[in-house]
C-alpha positions as CSV (number, residue, x, y, z in Angstrom):
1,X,-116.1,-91.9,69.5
2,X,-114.7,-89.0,71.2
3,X,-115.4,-90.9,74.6
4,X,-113.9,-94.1,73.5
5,X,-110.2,-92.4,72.4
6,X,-110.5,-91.0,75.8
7,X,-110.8,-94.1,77.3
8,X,-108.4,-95.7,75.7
9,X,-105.9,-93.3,76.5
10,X,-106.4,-93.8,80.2
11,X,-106.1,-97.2,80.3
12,X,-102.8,-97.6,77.7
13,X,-101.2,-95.3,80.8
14,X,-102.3,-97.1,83.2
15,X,-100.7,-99.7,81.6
16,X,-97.5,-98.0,81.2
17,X,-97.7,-97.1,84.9
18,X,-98.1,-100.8,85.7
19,X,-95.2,-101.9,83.8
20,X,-93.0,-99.1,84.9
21,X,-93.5,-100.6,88.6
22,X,-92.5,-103.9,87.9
23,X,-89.6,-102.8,86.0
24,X,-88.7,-100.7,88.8
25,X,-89.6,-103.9,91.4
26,X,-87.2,-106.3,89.1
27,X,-84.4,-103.3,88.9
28,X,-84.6,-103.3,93.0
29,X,-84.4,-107.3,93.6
30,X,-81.1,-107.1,90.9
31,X,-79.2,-103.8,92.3
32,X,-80.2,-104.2,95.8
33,X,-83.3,-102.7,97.9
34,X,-80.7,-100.4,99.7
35,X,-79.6,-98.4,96.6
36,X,-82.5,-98.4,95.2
37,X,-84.5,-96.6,97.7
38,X,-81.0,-94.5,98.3
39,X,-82.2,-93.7,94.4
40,X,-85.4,-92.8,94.8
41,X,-85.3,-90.2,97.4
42,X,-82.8,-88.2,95.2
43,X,-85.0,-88.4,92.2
44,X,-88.1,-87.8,94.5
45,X,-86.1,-84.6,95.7
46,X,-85.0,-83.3,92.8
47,X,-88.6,-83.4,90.9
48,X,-90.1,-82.2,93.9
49,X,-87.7,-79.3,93.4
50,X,-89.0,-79.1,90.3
51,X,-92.4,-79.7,90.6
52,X,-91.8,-76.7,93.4
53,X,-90.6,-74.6,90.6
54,X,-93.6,-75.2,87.9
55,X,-96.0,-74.7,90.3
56,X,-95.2,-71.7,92.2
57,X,-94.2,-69.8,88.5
58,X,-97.8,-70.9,87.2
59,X,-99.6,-69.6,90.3
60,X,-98.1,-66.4,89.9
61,X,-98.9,-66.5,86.0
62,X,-102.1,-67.8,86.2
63,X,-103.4,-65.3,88.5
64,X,-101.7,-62.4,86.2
65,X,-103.2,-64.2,83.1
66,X,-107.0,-64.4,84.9
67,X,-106.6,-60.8,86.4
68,X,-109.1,-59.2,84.7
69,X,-111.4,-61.7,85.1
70,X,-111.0,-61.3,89.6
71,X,-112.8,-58.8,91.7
72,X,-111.0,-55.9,92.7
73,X,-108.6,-56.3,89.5
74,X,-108.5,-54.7,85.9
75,X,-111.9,-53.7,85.0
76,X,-113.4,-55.6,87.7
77,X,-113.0,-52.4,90.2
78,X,-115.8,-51.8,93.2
79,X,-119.0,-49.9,92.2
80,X,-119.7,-49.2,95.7
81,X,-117.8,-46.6,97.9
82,X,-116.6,-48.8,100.8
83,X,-115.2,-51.5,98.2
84,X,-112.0,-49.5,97.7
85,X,-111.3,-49.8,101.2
86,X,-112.3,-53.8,101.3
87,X,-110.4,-54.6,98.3
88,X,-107.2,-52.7,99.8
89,X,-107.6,-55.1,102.9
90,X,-107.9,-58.3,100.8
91,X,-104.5,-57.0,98.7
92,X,-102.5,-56.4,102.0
93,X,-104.0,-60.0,103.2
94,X,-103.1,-61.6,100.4
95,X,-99.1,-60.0,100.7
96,X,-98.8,-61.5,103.9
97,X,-100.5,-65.0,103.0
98,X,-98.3,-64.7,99.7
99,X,-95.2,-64.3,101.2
100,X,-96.1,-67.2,103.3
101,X,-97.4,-69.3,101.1
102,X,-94.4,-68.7,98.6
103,X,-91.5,-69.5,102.0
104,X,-93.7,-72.4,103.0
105,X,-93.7,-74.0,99.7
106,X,-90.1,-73.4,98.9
107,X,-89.3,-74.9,102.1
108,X,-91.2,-77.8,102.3
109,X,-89.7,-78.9,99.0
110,X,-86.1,-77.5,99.7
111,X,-86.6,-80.0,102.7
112,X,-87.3,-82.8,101.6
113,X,-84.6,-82.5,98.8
114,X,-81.8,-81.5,101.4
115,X,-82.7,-84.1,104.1
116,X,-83.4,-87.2,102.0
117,X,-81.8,-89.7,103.3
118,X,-78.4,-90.8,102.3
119,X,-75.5,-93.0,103.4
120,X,-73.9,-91.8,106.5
121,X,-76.4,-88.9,107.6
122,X,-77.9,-88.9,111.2
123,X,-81.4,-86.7,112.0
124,X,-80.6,-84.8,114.9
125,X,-83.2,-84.6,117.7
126,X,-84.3,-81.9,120.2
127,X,-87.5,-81.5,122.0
128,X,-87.9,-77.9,122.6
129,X,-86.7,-74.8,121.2
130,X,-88.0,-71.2,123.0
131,X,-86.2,-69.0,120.6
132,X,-88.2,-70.8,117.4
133,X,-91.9,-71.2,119.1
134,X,-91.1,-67.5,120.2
135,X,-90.9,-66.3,116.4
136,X,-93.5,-68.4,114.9
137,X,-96.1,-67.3,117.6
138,X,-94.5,-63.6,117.9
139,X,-94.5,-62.9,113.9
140,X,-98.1,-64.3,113.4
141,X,-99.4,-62.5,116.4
142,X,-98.2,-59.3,115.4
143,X,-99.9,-59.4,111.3
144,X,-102.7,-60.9,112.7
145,X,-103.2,-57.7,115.5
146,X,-102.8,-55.4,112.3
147,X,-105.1,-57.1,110.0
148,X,-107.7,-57.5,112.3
149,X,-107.4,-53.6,113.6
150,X,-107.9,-52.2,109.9
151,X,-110.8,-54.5,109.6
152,X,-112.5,-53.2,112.6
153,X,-111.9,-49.7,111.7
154,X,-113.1,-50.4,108.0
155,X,-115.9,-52.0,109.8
156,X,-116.7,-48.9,111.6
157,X,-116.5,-46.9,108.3
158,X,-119.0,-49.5,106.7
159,X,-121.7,-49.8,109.3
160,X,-122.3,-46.0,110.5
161,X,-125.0,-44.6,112.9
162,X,-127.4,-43.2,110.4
163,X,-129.8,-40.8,112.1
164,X,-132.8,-38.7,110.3
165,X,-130.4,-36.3,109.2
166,X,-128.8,-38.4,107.1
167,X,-130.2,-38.7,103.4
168,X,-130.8,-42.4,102.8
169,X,-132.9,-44.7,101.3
170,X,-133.5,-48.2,102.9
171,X,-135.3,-50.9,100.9
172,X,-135.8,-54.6,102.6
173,X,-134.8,-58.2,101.0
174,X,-136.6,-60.9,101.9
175,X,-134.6,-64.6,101.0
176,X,-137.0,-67.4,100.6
177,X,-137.0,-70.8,98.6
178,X,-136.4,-69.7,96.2
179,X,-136.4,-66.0,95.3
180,X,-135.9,-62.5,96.8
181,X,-138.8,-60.4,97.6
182,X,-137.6,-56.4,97.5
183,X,-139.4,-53.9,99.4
184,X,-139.1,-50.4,99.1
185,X,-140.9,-47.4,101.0
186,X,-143.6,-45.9,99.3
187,X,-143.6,-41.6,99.1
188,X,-143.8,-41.1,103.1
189,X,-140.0,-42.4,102.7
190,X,-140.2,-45.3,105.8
191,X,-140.9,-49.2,105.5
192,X,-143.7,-50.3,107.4
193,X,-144.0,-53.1,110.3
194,X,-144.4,-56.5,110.0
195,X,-145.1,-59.3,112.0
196,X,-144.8,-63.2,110.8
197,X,-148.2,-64.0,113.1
198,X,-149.6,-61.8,109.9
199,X,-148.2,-63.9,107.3
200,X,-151.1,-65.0,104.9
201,X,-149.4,-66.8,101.8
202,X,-152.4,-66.0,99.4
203,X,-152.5,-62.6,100.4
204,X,-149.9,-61.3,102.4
205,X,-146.0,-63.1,102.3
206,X,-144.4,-60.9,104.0
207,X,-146.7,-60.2,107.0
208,X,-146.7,-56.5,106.8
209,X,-148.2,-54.8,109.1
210,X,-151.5,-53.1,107.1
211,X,-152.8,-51.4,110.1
212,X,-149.7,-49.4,109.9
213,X,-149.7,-46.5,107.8
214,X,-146.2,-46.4,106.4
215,X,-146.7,-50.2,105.1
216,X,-149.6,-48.7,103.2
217,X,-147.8,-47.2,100.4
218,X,-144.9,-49.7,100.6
219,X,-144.2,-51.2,97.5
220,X,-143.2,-55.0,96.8
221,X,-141.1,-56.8,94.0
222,X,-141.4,-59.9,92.5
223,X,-139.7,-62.5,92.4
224,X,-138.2,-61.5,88.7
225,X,-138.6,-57.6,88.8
226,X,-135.1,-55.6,88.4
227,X,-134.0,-54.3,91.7
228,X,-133.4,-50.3,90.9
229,X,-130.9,-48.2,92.8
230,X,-129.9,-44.4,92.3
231,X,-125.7,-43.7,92.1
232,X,-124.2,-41.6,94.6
233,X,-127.3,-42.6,97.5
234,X,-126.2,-44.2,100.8
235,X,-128.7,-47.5,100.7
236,X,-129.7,-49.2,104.0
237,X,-130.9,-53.0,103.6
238,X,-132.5,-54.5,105.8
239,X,-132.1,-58.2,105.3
240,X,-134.5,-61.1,106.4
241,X,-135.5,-64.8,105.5
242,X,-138.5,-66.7,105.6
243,X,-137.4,-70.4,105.5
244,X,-133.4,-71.4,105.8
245,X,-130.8,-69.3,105.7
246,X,-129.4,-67.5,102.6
247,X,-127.2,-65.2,101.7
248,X,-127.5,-61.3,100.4
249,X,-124.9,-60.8,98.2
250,X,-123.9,-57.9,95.6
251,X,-120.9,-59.1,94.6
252,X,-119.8,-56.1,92.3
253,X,-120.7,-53.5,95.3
254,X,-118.7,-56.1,98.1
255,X,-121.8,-56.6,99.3
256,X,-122.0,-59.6,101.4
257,X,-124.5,-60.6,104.7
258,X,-126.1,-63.9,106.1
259,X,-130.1,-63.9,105.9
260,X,-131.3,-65.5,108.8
261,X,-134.9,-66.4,109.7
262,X,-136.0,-64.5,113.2
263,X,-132.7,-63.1,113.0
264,X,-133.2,-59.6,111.0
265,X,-129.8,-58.1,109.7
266,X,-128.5,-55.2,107.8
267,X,-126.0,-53.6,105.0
268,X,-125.0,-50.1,104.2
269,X,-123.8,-49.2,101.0
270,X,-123.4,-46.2,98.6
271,X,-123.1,-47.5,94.7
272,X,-120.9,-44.8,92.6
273,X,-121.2,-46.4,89.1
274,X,-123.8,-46.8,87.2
275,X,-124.8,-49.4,85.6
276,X,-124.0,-48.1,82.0
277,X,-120.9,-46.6,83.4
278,X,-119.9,-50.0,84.4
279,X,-120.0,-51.3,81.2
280,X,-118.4,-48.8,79.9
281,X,-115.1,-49.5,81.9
282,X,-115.4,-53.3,80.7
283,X,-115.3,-52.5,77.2
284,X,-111.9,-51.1,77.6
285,X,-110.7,-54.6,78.3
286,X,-109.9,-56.8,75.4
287,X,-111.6,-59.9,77.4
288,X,-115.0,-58.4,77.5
289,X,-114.8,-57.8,73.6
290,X,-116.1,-61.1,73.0
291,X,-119.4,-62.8,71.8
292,X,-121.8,-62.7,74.8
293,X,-123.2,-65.9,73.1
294,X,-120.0,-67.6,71.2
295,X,-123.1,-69.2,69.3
296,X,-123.7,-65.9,68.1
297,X,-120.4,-64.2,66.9
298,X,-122.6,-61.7,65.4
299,X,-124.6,-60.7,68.8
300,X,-123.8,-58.6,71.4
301,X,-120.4,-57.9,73.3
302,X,-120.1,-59.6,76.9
303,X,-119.7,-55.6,77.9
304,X,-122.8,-54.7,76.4
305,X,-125.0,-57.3,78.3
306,X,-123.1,-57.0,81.8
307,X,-125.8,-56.4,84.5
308,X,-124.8,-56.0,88.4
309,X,-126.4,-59.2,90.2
310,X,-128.2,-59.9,93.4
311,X,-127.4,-63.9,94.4
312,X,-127.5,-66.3,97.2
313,X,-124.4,-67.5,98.6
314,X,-125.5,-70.0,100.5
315,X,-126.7,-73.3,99.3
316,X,-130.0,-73.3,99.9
317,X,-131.9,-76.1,98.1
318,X,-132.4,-77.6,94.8
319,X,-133.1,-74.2,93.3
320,X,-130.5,-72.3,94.8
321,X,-129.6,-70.6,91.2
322,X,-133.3,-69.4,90.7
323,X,-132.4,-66.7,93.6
324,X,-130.3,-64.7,90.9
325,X,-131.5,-61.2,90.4
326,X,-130.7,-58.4,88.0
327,X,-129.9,-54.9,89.9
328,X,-129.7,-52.0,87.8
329,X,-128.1,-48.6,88.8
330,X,-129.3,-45.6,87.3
331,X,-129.0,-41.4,88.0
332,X,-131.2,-40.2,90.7
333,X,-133.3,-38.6,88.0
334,X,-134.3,-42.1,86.3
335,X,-134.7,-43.8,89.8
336,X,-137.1,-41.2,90.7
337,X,-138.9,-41.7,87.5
338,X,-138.8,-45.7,87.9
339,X,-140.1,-45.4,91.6
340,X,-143.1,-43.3,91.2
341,X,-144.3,-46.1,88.3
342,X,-144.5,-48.4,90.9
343,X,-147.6,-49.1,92.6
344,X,-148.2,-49.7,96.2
345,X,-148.8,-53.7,97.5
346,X,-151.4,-52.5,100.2
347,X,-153.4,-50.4,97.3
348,X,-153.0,-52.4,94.3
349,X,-153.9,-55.8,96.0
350,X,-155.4,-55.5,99.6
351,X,-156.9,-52.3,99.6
352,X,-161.1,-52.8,99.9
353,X,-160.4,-56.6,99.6
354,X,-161.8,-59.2,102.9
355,X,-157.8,-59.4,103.1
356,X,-158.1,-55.6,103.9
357,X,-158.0,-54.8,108.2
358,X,-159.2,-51.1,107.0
359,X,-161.6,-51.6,104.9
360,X,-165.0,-49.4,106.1
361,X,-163.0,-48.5,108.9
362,X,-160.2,-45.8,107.8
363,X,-158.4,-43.4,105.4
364,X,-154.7,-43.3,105.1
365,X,-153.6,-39.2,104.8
366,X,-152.0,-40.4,101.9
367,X,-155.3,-41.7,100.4
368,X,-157.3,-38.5,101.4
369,X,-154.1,-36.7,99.6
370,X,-154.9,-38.2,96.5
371,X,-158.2,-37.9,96.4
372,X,-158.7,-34.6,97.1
373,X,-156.5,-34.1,93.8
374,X,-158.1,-36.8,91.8
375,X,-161.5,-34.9,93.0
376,X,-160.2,-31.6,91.3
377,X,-158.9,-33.3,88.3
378,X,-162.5,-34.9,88.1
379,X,-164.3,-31.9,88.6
380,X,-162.2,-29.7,86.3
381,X,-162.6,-32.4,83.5
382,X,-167.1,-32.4,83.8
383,X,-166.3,-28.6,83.6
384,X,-164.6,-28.8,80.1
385,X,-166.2,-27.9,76.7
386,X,-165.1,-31.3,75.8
387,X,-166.2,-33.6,78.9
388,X,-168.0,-36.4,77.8
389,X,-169.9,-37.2,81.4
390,X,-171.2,-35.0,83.9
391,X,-171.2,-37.3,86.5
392,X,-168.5,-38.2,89.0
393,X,-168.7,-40.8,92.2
394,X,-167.9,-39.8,95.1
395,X,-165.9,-42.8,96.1
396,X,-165.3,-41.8,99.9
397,X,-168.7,-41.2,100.8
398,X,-169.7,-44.3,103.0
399,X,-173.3,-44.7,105.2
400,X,-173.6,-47.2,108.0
401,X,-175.1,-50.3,106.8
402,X,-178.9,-50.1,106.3
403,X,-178.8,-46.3,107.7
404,X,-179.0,-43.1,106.2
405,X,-176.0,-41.9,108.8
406,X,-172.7,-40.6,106.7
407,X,-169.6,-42.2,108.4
408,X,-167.1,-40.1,110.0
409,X,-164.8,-41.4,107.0
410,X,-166.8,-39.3,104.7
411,X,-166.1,-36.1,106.1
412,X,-162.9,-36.2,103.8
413,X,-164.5,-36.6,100.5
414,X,-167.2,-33.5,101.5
415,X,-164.5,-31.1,102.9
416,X,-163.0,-31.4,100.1
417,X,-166.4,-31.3,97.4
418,X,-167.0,-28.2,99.7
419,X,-163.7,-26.6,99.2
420,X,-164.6,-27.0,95.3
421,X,-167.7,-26.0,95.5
422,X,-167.3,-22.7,96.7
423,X,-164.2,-22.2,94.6
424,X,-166.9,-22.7,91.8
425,X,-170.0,-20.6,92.6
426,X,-172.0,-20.9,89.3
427,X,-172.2,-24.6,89.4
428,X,-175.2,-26.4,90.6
429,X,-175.1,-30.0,91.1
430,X,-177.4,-33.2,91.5
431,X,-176.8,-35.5,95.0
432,X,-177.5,-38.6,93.6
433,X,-177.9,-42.0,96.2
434,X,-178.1,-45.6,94.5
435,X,-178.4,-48.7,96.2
436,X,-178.1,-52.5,95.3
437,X,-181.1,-54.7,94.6
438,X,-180.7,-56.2,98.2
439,X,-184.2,-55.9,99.8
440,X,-187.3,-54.1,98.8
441,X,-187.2,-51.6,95.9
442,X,-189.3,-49.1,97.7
443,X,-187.3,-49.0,100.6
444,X,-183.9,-49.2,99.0
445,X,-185.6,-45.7,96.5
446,X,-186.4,-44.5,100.3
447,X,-183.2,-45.1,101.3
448,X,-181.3,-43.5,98.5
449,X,-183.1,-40.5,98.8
450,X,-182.6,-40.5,102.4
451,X,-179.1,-40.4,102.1
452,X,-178.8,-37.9,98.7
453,X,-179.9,-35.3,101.4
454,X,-177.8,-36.0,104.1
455,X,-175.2,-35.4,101.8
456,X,-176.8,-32.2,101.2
457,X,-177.7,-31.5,104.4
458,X,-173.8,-31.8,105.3
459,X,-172.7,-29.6,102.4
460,X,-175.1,-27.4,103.4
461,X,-173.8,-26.8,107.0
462,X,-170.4,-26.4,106.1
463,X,-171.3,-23.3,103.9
464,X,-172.9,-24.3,100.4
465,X,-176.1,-22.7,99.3
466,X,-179.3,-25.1,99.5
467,X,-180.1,-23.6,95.8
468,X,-176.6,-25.1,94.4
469,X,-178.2,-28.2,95.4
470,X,-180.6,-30.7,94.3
471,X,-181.0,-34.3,96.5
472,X,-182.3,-37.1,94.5
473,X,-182.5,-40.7,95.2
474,X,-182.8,-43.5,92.5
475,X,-183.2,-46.8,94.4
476,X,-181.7,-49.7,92.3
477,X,-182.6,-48.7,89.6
478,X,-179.3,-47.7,88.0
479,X,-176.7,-50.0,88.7
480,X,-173.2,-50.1,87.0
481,X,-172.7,-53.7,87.6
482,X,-174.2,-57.4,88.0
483,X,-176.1,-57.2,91.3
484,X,-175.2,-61.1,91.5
485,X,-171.8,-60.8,93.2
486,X,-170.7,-58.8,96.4
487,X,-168.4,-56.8,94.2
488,X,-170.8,-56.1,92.0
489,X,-173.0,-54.8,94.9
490,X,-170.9,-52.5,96.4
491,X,-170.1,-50.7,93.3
492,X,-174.0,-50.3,93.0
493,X,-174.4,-48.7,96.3
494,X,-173.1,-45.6,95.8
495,X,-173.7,-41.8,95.8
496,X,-172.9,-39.2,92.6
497,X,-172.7,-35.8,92.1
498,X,-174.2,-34.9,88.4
499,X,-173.5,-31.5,87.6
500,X,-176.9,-29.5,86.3
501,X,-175.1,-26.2,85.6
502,X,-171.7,-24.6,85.1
């Protein structure tokens, strides 16, 4: 119904508009074509005057009436520290254009009110004028010079040379269609390479480079995860895209850059409020006071569910709006809480995996790091009154295939068993080998034992007593999973250390 009494109200005016004209055509054939067009031109001019007035009054109240609603104004301050400086650019810009948009418009109108035509008026022509092409090229010449010098020096203060020395943390966005993948360093502090010729969809987007150490422990978002940043932290992004171009942009931090495939590119930024003390500045304003949900009068405040926002700003496909992110900014005490939950991409999904280049073949320092404290905090918990095993695998200790022969990879795992071992001279522990079912059972009980004592025989030369030590080998007889699958199978071949006595 609604629809209909809108239709109807167009067409009855565009009736009335019709009519109007012929009226107006009639009134020009009886009066005279002359005086009526000698008519017009004043009317035209003098509602052009005011059309003039109404319009430059409502931009200025308008944009006084939406203030708080703009970037840069009432509540809507930067939360970065180089957005002060932006945001004093864009005011001094927008004097200039003001003033000129406010002289050109009063003019244009004032014109054609003042030189409508009219009986006994003449234009008067002249080609050239070097005083007048001297001032509008002079004038524009000159603000242009000073805008564009305080840009390049705000530039400057945006994009510094960071060195070591400085103290910042650089995380990597990657655009695609359509999403952002986020990628932070892991505890060694540097991203890792990549190379697209490494690009595996199934396994590895991003082509990182897992032969690279410091892309070991790097650790990947999702496509829906919150992006966390600590206040007060210079942050380096480096940003990238996969398919077409996008755009990285934070606008509450004036953070703004093209993502360009093969092209990589980069932002600086320090945010200084967080994300609580954001909302905290919004609900000061009587325009953020309102329903979140105006479904839901009862619900939250628009304040109380603001979140800073990671989106594209290029149009980028039929999903361009799925590329929205939610960025949080917390104290550097919660972001080091929040980052040390995360988990590493390499570890937690190529690590030991047929995607893995490493697997068999090396240990990260990180890896023999934690293991060498997992391998304490194992050997202290078999030792408590209140253990309930006495049995832990040594998960680093690798032969060669078929072969009794340790690897030179599991060197690591004994230094370390021997550095506990001789912390701990009253234990005496069991070297246990297991195989899979692969083969014959005599040989594979053979084999087992074969290589229970070169695990002993190594512990031995690096200092451990032969009567701490007891080399047995049980074959496949004891396996902790299904023999049927090649997972299953490598978890079976393994070697233990049982302890006998504390």
């Amino acid at each position: 119904m609604t629809y209909l009494i809108a239709f109807g109200i167009v067409f009855l005016l565009a009736v009335i508009v019709i009519q109007i004209g012929k009226v107006s055509e009639l009134a020009s054939k009886i009066r005279g074509e002359e005086e009526v067009e000698l008519q017009n031109n004043t009317t035209q001019g003098i509602w052009g005057m005011i059309f003039m007035v109404v319009f430059l009054v409502g931009s200025v109240v308008s944009a006084y009436y939406y203030k708080n609603y703009m970037l840069g104004y009432g509540p809507l301050t930067s939360a970065s520290e180089h957005g002060f400086e932006l945001d004093s650019i864009f005011n001094v810009t927008l004097i200039f254009t003001g003033i000129v948009f406010v002289l050109t418009h009063i003019l244009l109108f004032w014109y054609a009110y003042k030189y409508r035509q009219q009986r006994g008026t003449k234009a008067i022509f002249f080609a050239h004028d070097t005083k007048l092409e001297m001032i509008w090229t002079a004038v524009p010449a000159v603000v242009m010079t000073f805008l564009v010098a305080r840009g390049l020096v705000a530039w400057n203060n945006i994009f510094p040379t960071l060195t070591n020395e400085d103290k910042y943390i650089e995380i990597e966005a990657t655009g695609y269609q359509f999403a952002w993948d986020i990628r932070y360093p892991g505890p060694d502090g540097k991203l890792g390479n990549k190379d697209f010729r490494l690009i595996d969809l199934a396994n590895n987007s991003l082509g990182l480079d897992f032969t690279d150490e410091h892309s070991a422990d790097d650790i990947v978002l999702g496509g829906t995860d919150k992006i966390v940043l600590p206040v007060d932290t210079t942050v380096k992004v480096r940003i990238t895209a996969k398919d077409v171009l996008h755009n990285f942009y934070l606008p509450h931090f004036r953070v703004k850059m093209d993502a360009v495939p093969g092209l990589p590119t980069s932002f600086i930024f320090k945010p200084v409020l967080t994300t609580k003390e954001f909302r905290e500045q919004l609900s000061q304003y009587p325009e953020w006071q309102v329903p979140a949900d105006p479904k839901d009068p009862e619900g939250p405040k628009r304040w109380e569910v603001f979140e800073y926002e990671l989106a594209c700003a290029e149009l980028c496909g039929k999903g361009h709006y799925s590329m929205r992110r939610v960025l949080e900014v917390v104290s550097r005490d919660e972001y080091n809480a929040w980052i040390t939950q995360q988990k590493s991409f390499y570890m937690t999904n190529i690590r030991n995996t047929d995607a893995d280049p490493n697997k068999g073949k090396r240990l990260f320092s990180f890896e023999i790091k934690q293991r060498e404290e997992e391998l304490k905090a194992e050997f202290a918990n078999v030792l408590s009154d209140s253990a309930k095993t006495n049995i832990i695998p040594l998960k680093n200790v690798f032969f060669e295939t078929g072969s009794d022969k340790l690897s030179d990879l599991s060197k690591h795992e004994l230094d370390n068993l021997v550095s506990i071992l001789k912390g701990r001279p009253s234990v005496r522990v069991e070297l246990a080998g297991h195989t899979d079912n692969v083969g014959d059972a005599a040989m594979n009980l053979d084999l087992s034992q074969k290589r229970a004592s070169g695990v002993l025989n190594y512990l031995v030369s690096k200092g451990i007593e032969t009567g701490k030590l007891v080399a047995k080998g049980y074959g496949q007889n004891n396996p902790v999973d299904s023999n049927d699958t090649p997972e299953g199978r490598d978890k079976n071949r393994r070697t233990e250390l049982k302890i006998i006595s504390k």
